[in-house]
N, C-alpha and C positions, 0 to 999 in steps of 0.2 A: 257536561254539567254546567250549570247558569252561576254565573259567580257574582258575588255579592257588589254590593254596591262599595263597599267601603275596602273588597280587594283590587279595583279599579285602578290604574297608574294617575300619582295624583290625589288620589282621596287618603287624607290621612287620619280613617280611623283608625288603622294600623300602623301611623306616621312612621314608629321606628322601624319598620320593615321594612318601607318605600323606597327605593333605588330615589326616588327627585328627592324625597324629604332628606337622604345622607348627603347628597349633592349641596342641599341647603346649609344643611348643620354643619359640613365640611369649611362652606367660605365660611360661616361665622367662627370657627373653629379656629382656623389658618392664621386668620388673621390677629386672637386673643395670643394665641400660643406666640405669635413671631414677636407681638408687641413686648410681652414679658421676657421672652426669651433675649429682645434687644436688653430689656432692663436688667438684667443681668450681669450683663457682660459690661453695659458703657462704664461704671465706676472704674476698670480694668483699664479701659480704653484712654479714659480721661488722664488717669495719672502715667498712661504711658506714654502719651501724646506729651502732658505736661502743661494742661490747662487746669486753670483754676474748678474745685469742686463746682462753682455759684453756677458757672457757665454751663458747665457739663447739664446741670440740672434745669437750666434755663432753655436751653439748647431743645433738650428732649423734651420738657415739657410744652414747647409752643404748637407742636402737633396736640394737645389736648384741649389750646384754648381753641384751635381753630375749628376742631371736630365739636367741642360744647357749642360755637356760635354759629356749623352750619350743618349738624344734624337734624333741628327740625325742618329745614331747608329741603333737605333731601327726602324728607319723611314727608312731605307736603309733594313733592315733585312723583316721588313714589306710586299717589294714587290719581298722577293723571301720565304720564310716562308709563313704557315699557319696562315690567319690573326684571326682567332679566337682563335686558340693557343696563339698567342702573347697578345691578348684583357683579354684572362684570367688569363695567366702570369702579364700582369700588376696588375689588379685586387689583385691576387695572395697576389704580392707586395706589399700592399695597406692594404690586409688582417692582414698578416702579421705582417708587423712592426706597423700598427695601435696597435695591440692588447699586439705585445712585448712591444711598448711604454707606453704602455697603466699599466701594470707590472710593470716597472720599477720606471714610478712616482707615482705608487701607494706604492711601497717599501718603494720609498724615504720619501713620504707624512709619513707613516707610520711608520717612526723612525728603518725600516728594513736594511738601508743601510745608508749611508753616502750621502752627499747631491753632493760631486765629482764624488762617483762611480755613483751617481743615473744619472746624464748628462754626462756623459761618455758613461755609455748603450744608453741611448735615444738617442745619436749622432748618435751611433753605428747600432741601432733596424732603426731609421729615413734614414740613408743610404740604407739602403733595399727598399725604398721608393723610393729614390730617383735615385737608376739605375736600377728599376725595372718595376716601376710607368709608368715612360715614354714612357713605351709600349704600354697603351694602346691607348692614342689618335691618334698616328701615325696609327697602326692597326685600331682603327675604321674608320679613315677618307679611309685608302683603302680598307676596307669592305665596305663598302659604296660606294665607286666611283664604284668597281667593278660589282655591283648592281642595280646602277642607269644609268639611259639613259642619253648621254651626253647632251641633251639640260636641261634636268632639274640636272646635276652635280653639279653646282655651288649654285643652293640653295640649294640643300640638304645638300651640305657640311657646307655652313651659317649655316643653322639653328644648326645641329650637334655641330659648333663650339662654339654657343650661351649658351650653358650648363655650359661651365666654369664662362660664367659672372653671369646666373642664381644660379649657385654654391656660388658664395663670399657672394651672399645673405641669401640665404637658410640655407648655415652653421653657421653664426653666427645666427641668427635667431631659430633655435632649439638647438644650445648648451647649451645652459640651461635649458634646458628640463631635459638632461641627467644627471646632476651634480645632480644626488642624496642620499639622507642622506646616504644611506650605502656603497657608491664609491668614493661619491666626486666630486672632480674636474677634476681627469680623467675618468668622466665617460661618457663627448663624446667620446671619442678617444673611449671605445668598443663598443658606441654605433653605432658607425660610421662602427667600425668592424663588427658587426654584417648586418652592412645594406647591409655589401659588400659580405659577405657570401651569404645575399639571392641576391643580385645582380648577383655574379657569379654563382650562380644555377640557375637562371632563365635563362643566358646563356647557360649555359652549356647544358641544356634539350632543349631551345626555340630556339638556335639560328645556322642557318644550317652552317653543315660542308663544309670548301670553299678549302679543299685541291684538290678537283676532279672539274677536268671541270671548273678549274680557271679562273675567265675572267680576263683583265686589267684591273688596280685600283692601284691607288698610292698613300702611305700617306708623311705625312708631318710633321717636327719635330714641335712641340706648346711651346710656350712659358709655363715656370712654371706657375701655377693654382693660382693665388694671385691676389689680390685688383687692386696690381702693374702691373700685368699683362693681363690686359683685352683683350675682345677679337677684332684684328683688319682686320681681312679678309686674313694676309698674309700667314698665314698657308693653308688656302682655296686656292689661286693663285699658289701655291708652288705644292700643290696636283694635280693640273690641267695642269697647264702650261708644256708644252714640257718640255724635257731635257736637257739640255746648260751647256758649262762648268762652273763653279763655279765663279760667280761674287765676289770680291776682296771688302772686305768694305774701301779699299784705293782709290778705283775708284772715280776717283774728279767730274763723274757726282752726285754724291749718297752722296759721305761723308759729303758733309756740312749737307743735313737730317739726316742721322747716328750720327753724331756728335750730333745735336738739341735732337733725339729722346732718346739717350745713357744718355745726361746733365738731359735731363726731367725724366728719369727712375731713376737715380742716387737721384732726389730729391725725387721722391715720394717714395722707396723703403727704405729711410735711415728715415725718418720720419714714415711710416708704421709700420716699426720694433718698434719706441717707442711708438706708440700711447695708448696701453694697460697701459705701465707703467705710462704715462703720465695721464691717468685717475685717477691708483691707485693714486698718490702724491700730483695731484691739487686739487682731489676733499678730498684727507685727506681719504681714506677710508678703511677698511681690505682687504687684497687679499682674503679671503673667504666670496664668496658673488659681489666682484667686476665682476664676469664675465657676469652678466646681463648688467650695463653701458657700459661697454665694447661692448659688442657685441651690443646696440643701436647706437652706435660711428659707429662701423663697419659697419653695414647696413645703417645707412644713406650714408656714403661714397661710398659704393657698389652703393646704389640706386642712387645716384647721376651723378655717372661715368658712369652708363647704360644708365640715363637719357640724356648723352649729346650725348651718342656714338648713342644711336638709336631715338632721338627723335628732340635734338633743332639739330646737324650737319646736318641732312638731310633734316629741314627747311630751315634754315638759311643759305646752299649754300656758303661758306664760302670757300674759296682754302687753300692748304696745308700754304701756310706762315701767314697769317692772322688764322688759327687754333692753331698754334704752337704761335706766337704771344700774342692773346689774352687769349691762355689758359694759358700761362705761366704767365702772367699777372693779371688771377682769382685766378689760385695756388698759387701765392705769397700771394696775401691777404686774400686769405683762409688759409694760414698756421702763419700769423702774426696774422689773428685773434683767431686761433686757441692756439699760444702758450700767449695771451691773456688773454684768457677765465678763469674765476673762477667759475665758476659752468658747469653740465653737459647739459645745454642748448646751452651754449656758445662753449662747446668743438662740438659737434653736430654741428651746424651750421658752425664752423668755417672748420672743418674739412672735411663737404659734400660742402663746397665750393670749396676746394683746391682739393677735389675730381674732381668736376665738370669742373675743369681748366685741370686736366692730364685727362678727357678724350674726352679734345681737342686737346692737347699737341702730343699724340700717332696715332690716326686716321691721323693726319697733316705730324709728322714725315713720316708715312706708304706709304698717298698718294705723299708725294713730291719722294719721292726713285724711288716710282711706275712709276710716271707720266716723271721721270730723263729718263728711258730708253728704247727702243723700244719693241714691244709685245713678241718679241723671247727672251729676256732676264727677263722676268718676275718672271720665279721659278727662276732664281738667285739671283734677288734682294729681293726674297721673304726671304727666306732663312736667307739672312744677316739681314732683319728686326728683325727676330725669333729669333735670335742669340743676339741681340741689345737691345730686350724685356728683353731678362734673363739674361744678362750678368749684368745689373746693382746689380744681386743677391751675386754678389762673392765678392765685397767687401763696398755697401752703409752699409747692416744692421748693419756691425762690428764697419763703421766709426761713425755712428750714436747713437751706443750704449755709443762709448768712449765717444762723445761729451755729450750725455744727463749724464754719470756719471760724466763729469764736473759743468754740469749745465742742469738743464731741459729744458730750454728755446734754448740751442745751437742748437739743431738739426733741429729746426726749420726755426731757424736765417737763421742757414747755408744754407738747401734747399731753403730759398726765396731770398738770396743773390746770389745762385748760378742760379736759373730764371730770376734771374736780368739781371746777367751777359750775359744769353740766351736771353733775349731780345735786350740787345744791340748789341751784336754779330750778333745775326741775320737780324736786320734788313739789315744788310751791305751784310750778305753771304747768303742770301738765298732768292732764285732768283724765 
């Protein structure tokens, strides 16, 4: 019997069936789940080591400016390189510093080093991460395009992209699997290593070489892999959309969304960073052992933000200003009631609230930028979204660390003061 075009190995009209397309979704996967799953645990790590919170936050975050400044980097190299080279090169990167990191705080934990040199290295080992990493979602999104038939491009690219949101779940969800008596606390970080070794072998042998007989396929730089960063379709528009000079986030059709989307990244990404510490202190409990609470915090907020992005938005029919609106509006009082809360029921609920508010906040910013300029400028505006996702990473988590070392309760203040201020702002500027 003659089999179709689209059951072909490769062809992803049936993406989620493909043995290459799970191959795909896989590194993107790997690599959301391990990055949350670190975030989890480092608060634990920090106060057992005995570094200051600012640093710990400091520390992890330089992996996220360096992945914002060289993701389009790689997303450009993408579509003249070998994209399976570069998907394992990411990987690679991922292997890697997961497992030097991994060393490192096990040194420190271990009274082998000093608790400065131990975050020193793990900046150091996490940089590898973070201009390295960024390869692979760009590469897979144009392994993929260049694989798939254009009318089914844009879902397979969706789905593809949906790994990093089922990632933020996943990782905090089995990090505590790994934390065992004779490793510890960093024992997701190699357990995570490990996943990616066999991930990139399962590549390596399964997944066909695209340097010969290359067809067109274009990727797209992603926003760093974080709770903060979910997924909003503009990396997918970027990958598809023609070519266009480089749209300006000064452009006064776009910025007042820019503006909305940047203020709402800026609050959920300075509160993210303290949310682990924020368990240790209110609930009074050891860093050895906290990273179960933790990672229940985590996942409801994960599940929460999935739950608005894929389930009540595309009920509820709502346009970009009224999403940004009332999401700004639910994260305010999900994070008042969150810096609230005296027990870990109260931190959970408040928390997958304020979740459930940024991800209306982001889908809203995404679609008004979108919806600002006409279909040929679409990968430009995409672009500046991508850029607007991660840029809130280079300086909330630091301002958010100083604040909670003032006070626990300021970071929180601060993000729902500064939604406030988005709310009233916008009702005036955004049209």
């Amino acid at each position: 019997m003659m089999r179709s075009r689209s059951s072909r190995p490769g062809i992803a009209g049936t993406a989620m069936t493909t043995p290459h397309f799970l191959l795909l979704f896989t590194a993107m996967l790997v690599a959301a789940a391990g990055n949350t799953a670190l975030q989890s645990v480092m608060p634990a790590i920090g106060r057992e080591i005995g570094i200051a919170d600012f640093w710990v936050a400091v520390a992890y975050t330089w992996s996220a400016v360096l992945w914002v400044a060289l993701a389009p980097y790689w997303a450009r190299v993408s579509d003249h390189r070998g994209r399976k080279r570069l998907i394992l090169l990411g990987l690679g990167g991922f292997i890697i510093s997961m497992t030097l990191c991994g060393l490192a705080l096990a040194a420190g934990l271990g009274g082998l080093i000093g608790g400065a040199a131990t975050f020193i290295l793990f900046a150091a080992f996490r940089a590898i991460y973070g201009s390295l990493g960024c390869a692979t979602p760009s590469a897979t999104q144009a392994y993929l395009a260049s694989r798939t038939r254009r009318s089914a491009r844009v879902n397979a690219l969706s789905s593809l992209a949906s790994s990093f949101g089922l990632g933020t779940i996943i990782g905090p969800a089995i990090a505590p699997m790994f934390v065992l008596p004779f490793i510890g606390l960093p024992g997701p970080l190699f357990g995570f290593a490990l996943i990616g070794i066999a991930v990139f072998a399962a590549i390596a042998l399964g997944l066909p070489d695209d340097t010969k007989g290359r067809r067109a396929g274009r990727g797209a730089a992603m926003s760093y892999p974080s709770m903060a960063s979910p997924v909003t379709g503009a990396s997918v528009v970027a990958a598809t959309a023609p070519r266009v000079p480089k749209l300006k986030w000064r452009d006064s059709r776009i910025r007042p969304w820019i503006l909305a989307g940047v203020a709402a990244g800026h609050a959920q990404a300075g509160t993210l960073t303290c949310i682990g510490f924020f368990v240790i202190d209110r609930l009074a409990i050891a860093p050895a052992g906290s990273e179960q609470p933790i990672s229940i915090v985590m996942i409801a907020g994960a599940g929460a933000g999935l739950a608005a992005q894929w389930g009540l938005i595309p009920r509820l029919g709502l346009g970009p200003r009224p999403l940004i609106l009332w999401g700004a509006i639910i994260a305010a009082a999900g994070l008042v009631a969150t810096m609230l809360a005296t027990n870990l029921y109260g931190i959970v609920i408040g928390f997958a609230l304020s979740s459930l508010g940024f991800g209306f906040t982001r889908p809203g910013f995404t679609a008004g930028a979108s919806l600002a300029v006409p279909l040929h400028e679409q990968g430009g505006v995409a672009g500046v979204i991508t850029a607007a996702n991660g840029i809130a990473f280079v300086a909330a988590p630091a301002v958010g660390m100083a604040l909670y070392q003032a006070d626990e309760r300021l970071p929180f203040a601060a993000s729902a003061l500064l939604l406030l201020v988005l709310i009233g702002w916008g009702r005036s500027r955004l049209a």
